[in-house]
C-alpha positions as CSV (number, residue, x, y, z in Angstrom):
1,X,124.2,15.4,125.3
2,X,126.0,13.9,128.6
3,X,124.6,15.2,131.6
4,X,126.9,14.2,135.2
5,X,123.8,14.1,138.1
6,X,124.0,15.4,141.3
7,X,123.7,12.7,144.5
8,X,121.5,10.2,144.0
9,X,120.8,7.1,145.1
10,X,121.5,3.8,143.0
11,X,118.4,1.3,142.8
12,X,118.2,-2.1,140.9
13,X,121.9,-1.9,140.2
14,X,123.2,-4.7,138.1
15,X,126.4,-2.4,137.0
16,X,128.7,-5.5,137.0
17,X,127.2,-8.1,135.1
18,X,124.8,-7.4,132.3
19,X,121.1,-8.6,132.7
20,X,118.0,-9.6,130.5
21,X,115.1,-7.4,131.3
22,X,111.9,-8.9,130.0
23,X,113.5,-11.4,127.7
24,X,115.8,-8.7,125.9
25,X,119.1,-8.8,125.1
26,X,121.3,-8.4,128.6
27,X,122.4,-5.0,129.6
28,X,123.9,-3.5,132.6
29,X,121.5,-1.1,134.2
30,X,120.7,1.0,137.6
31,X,117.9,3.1,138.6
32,X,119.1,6.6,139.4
33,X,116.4,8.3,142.2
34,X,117.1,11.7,141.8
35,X,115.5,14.3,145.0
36,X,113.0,16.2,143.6
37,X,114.8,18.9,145.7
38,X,117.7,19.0,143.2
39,X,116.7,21.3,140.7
40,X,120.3,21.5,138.4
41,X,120.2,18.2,138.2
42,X,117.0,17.5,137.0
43,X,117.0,21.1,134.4
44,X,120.1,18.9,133.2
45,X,118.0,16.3,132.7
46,X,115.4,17.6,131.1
47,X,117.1,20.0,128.8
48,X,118.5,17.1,127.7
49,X,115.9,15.4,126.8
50,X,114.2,18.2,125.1
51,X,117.8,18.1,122.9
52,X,117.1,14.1,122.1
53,X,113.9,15.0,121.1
54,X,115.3,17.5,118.8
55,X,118.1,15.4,117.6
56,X,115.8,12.6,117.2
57,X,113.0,13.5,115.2
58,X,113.6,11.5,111.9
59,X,113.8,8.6,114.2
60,X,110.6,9.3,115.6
61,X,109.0,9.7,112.5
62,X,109.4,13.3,111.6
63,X,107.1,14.6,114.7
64,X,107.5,14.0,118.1
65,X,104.3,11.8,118.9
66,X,101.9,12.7,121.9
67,X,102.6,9.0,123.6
68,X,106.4,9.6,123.3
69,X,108.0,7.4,126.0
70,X,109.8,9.4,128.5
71,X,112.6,8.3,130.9
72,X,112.2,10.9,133.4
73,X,109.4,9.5,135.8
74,X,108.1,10.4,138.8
75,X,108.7,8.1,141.9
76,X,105.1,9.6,143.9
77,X,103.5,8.4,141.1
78,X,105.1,4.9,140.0
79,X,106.9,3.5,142.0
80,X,104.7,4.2,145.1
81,X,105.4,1.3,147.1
82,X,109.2,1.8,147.3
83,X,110.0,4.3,150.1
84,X,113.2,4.9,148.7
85,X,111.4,6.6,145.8
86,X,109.3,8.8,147.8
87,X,110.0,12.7,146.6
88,X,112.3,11.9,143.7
89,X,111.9,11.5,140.3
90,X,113.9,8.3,138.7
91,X,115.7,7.2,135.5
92,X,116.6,3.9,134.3
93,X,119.8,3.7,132.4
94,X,121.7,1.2,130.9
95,X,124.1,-0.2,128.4
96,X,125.6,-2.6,126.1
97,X,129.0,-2.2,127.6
98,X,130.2,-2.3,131.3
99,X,130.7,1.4,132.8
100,X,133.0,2.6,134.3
101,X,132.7,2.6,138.5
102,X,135.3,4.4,140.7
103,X,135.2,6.0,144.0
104,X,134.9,9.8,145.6
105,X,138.6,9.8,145.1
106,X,137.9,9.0,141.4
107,X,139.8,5.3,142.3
108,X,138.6,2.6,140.5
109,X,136.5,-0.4,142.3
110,X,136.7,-3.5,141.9
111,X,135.1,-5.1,144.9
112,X,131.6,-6.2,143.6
113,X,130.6,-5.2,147.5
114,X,131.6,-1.6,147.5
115,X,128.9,-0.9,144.8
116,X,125.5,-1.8,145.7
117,X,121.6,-0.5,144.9
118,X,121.7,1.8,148.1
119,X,124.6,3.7,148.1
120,X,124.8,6.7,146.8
121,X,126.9,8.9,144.0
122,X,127.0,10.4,140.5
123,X,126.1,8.9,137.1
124,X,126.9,10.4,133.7
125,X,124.5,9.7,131.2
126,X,123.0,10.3,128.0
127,X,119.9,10.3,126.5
128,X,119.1,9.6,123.0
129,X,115.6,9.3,120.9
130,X,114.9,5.0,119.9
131,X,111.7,3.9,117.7
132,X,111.6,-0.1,118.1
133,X,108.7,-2.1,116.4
134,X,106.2,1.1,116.9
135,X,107.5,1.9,120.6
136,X,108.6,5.3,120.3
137,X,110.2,7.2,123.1
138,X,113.7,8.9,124.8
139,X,115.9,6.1,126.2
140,X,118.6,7.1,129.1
141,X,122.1,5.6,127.9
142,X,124.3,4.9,130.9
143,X,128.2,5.6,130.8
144,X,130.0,6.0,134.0
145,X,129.3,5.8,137.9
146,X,130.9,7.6,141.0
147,X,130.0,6.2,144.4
148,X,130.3,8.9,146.8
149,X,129.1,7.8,149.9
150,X,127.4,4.4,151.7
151,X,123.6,3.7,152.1
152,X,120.8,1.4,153.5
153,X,121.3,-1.5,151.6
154,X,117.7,-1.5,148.9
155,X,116.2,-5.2,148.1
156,X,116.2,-7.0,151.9
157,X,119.6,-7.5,151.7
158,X,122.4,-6.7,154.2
159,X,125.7,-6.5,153.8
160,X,128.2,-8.3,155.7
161,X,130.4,-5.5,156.4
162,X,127.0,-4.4,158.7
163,X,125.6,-7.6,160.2
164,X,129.4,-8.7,161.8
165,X,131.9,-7.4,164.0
166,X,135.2,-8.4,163.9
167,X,135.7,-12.0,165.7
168,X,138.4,-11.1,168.3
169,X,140.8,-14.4,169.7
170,X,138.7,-15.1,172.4
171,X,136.1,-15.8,170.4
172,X,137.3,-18.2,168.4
173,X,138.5,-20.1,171.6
């Protein structure tokens, strides 16, 4: 079941170049921090999930398990020393293949700069039931991204585009 977010913010975004996460295989990947004050979004969410559970269940064994690995998380809870997670749940998604990234004006972007873990936009997504070596849980797949607006840069890094004005001629004299 796709599910298209509301606003969120991207975290941890390596959307253009896939990336090994604890020695796996590389994927691209982004943290989606989702408000806790958006309600459609995350009944989205979680409706879906209850429908990967569903759909799942010979994957998972034939019962869904008590310690069932869940990709909704809460952001007071783990990831409490990151400010941007404060009163938001978050997802990680990712993927074997590159999604798709375009603009508000549904424009495609190219510039590696224009997409960054800080701003902020819509992600479609789907979630889907795994059971690897005895880990069993509901995995968040991700397809596509929409960056709808600009953020504070997340990770200590500032962009360019912020740090300079433009150098006028007498300047450079």
């Amino acid at each position: 079941m796709k599910v298209i977010t509301g606003k969120v913010r991207f975290s941890y975004a390596n959307v253009w170049d896939p990336k090994s996460i604890n020695g796996g295989d590389p994927k691209y990947s982004v943290s989606l921090i989702i408000p806790k004050a958006d309600k459609a979004t995350l009944n989205k969410v979680k409706e879906a999930i209850e429908s990967a559970k569903k759909e799942g269940i010979s994957k998972l064994g034939g019962s869904i398990p008590d310690n069932l690995k869940m990709p909704l998380r809460d952001g007071d809870v783990d990831r409490v020393e990151e400010e941007a997670y404060k009163d938001s749940y978050f997802i990680n998604a990712n993927s074997n293949t590159k999604p798709g990234i375009v603009d508000k004006n549904v424009q495609t972007i190219t510039d590696k700069s224009e997409f960054y873990s800080g701003c902020y936009g819509r992600a479609s997504i789907t979630f889907y039931a795994y059971n690897v070596d005895g880990n069993k849980g509901i995995a968040c797949g991700l397809e596509n991204l929409q960056k709808l607006e600009d953020g504070e840069p997340l990770g200590g890094h500032s962009r360019a585009e912020d740090d300079f004005e433009a150098a006028g001629d007498s300047f450079l004299d």
